[in-house]
C-alpha positions in Angstrom: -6.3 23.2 -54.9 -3.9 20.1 -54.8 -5.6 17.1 -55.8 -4.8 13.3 -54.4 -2.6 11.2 -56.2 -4.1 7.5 -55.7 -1.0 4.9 -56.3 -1.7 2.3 -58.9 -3.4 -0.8 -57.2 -1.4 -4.0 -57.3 -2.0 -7.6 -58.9 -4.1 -8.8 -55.8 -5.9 -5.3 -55.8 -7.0 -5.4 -59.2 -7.8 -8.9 -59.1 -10.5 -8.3 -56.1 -12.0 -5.2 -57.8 -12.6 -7.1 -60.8 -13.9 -9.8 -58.9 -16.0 -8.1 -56.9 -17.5 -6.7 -60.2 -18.2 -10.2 -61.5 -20.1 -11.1 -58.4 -22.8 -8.4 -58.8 -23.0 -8.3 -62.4 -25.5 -5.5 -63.0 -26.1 -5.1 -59.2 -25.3 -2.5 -56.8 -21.8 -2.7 -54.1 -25.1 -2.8 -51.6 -26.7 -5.6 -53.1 -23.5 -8.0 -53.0 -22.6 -6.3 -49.7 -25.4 -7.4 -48.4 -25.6 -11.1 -50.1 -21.9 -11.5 -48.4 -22.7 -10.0 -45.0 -20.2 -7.1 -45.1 -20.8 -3.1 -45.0 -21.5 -1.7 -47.9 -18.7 0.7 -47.5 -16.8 -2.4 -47.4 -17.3 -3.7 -50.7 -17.1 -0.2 -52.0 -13.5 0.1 -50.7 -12.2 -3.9 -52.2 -13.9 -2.5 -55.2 -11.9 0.6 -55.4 -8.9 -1.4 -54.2 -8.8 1.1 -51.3 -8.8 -2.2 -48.5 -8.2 -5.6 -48.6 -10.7 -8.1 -47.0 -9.8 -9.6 -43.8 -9.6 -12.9 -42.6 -13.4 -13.4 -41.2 -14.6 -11.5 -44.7 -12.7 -13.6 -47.1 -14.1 -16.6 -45.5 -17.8 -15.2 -46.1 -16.8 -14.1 -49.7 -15.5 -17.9 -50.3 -18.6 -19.1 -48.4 -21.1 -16.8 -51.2 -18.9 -17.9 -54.2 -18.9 -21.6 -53.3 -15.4 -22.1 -53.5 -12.6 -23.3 -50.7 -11.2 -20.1 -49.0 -7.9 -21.3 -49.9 -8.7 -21.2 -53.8 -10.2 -17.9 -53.5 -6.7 -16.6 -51.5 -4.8 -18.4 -54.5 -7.1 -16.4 -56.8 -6.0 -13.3 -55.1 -2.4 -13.8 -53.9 -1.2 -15.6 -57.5 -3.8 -14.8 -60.0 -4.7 -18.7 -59.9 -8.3 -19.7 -61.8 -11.2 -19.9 -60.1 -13.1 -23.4 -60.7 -16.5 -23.5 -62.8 -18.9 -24.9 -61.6 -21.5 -26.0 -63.7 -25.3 -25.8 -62.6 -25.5 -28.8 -61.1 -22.8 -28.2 -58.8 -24.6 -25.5 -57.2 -27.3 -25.5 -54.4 -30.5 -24.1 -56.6 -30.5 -20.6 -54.4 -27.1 -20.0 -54.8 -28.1 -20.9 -58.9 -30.7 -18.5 -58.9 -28.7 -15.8 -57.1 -25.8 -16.0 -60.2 -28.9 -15.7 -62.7 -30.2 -13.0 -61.1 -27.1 -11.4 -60.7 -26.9 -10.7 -64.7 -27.9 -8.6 -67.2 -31.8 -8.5 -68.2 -30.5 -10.5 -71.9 -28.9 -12.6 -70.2 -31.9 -14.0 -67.9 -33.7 -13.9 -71.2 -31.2 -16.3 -72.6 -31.1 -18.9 -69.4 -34.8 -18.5 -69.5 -34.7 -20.0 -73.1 -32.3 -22.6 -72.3 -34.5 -23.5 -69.8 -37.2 -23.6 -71.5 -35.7 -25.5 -74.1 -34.2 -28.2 -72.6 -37.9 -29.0 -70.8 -39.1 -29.6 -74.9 -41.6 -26.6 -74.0 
């Protein structure tokens, strides 16, 4: 049996796989699919650098990430840096949706930030 050779992604490939990653954190391709409004199957294939997003679904990744769609094609195209935004920069869902997005220690650590800076 002959097996498939896959070609090695590119820059802008590897740079939306790892990404896409980020996004989800210790989520499922469904869960960010879903969060960004494109199929599942979707996200599996800019994961797997199988397909690259087009126009109308870079423009709802931008819109979940908070950023400009033209930072998040620099990101892509030149390997530019995405901004930080710092908590207060972001609407309090969109907050709550990057904490729940990481790992269980993680939450535990926000939590007791949290927690600390209300003198609890």
């Amino acid at each position: 049996m002959v097996g498939i050779t896959r070609r090695p992604l590119n820059d802008k490939e590897k740079r939306l796989s790892r990404l896409c990653q980020n996004l989800r954190g210790d989520h499922s391709q469904v869960w960010l699919a879903g969060k960004v409004g494109v199929h599942p199957s979707t996200m599996s294939f800019w994961e797997s650098g199988m397909s690259s997003p087009k126009q109308e679904n870079l423009e709802k990744l931008a819109k979940f990430m908070g950023c400009d769609l033209d930072v998040l094609e620099n990101h892509l195209e030149l390997g530019t840096d995405l901004p930080k935004l710092s908590a207060l920069e972001l609407p309090i869902e969109q907050l709550l949706e990057v904490v729940r997005s990481r790992s269980t220690s993680e939450r535990v650590l926000v939590a007791q930030a949290a927690l600390d800076g209300l003198n609890v």
